[in-house]
C-alpha positions as CSV (number, residue, x, y, z in Angstrom):
1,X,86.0,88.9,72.5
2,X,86.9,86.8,75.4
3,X,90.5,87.4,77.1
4,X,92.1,85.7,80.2
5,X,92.7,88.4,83.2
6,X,94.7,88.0,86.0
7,X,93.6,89.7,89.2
8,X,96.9,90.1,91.6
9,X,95.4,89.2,95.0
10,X,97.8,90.1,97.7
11,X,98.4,87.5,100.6
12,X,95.9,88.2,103.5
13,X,93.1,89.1,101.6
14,X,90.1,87.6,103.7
15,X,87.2,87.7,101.1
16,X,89.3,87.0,97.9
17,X,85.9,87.0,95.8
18,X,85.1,90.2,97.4
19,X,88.4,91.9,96.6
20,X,88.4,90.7,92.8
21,X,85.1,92.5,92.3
22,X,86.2,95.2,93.7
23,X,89.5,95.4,91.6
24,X,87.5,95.1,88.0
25,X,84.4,97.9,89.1
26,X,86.5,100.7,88.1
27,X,87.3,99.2,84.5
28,X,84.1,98.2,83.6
29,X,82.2,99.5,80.4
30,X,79.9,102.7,80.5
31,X,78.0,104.1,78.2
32,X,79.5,107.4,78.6
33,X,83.1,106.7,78.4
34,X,85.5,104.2,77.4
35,X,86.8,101.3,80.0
36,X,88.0,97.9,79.3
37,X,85.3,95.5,79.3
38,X,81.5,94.9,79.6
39,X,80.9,92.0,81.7
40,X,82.5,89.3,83.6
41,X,83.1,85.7,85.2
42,X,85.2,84.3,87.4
43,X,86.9,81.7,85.5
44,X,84.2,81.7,82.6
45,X,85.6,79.9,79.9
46,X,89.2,79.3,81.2
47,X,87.5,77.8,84.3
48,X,90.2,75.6,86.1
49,X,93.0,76.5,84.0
50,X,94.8,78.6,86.4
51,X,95.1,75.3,89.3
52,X,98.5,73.9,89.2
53,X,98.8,70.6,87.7
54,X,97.5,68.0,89.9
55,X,95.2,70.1,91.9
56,X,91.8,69.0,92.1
57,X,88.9,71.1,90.1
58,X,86.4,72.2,93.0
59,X,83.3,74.0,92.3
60,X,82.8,75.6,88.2
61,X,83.0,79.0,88.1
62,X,83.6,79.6,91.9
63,X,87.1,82.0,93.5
64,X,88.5,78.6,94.7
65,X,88.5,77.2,91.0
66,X,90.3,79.7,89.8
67,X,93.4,81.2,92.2
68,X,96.9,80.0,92.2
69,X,99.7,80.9,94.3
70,X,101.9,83.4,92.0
71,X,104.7,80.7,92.3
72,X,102.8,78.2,91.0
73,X,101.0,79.7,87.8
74,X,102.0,77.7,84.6
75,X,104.5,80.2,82.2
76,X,102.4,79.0,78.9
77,X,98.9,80.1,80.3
78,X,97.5,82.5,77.7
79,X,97.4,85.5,79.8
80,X,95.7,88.9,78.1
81,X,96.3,91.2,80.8
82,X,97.0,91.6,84.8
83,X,95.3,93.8,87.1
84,X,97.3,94.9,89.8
85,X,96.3,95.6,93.3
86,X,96.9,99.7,92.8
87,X,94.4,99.1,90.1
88,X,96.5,99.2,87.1
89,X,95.6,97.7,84.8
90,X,98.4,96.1,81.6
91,X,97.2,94.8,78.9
92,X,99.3,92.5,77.4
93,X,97.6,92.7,73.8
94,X,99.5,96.0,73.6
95,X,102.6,93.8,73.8
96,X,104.9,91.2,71.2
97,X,104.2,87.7,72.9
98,X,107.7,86.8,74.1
99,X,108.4,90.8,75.6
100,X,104.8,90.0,77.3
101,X,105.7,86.6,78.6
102,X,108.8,88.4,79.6
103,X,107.1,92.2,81.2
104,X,104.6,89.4,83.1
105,X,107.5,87.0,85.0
106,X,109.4,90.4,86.1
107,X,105.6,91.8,87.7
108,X,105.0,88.4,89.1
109,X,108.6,87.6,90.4
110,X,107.8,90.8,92.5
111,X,104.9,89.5,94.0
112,X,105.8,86.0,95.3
113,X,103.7,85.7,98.2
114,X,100.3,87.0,96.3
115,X,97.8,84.5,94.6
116,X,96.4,85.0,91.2
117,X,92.6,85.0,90.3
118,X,91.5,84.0,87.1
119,X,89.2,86.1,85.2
120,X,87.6,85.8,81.9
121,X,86.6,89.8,80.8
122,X,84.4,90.1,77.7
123,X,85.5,93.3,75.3
């Protein structure tokens, strides 16, 4: 199963690519014990879907593809889960769609000045 994550990328973060990787290690699938996914892609199959409307797609698959500015993600983007920079991870699956849409604005109204990074994780 394929699911949209979002990787919060606070504002100053030089190697944003860099930075995302090093957000999803922890959570990545072992053999020996449970974590959330086994592999993934930056942007993958929701490549692009994360620019704000009118921006220009640039390179497939590549960190400048698929980052917004917090302010400017779209509300209706199917979003499975959020990865914040303390490295929690919420999963929004857990969660009725409107109280996720809802738990989602309130994390991302506290983090204004942070861009997004679009992830698709495979479970």
């Amino acid at each position: 199963m394929h699911s949209l994550l979002l990787v919060l990328v606070p504002s100053g973060v030089a190697d944003v690519s860099g930075f995302v990787r090093e957000q999803l290690e922890p959570h990545r699938h072992r053999v020996d014990d449970f974590r959330r996914f086994d592999y993934f892609v930056i942007g993958g199959l929701f490549d692009g879907r994360i620019l704000p409307p009118g921006a220009r797609p640039r390179r497939p698959h590549s960190i400048e593809n698929n980052l917004c500015p917090v302010r400017e993600l779209d509300p209706e983007l199917p979003v499975g889960g959020i990865l914040l920079p303390d490295g929690a991870w919420i999963d929004g699956l857990d969660l009725s769609q409107p109280r996720w849409r809802e738990y989602l604005r309130a994390i991302l109204d506290e983090h204004q000045e942070a861009s997004l990074a679009c992830v698709d994780i495979h479970c």
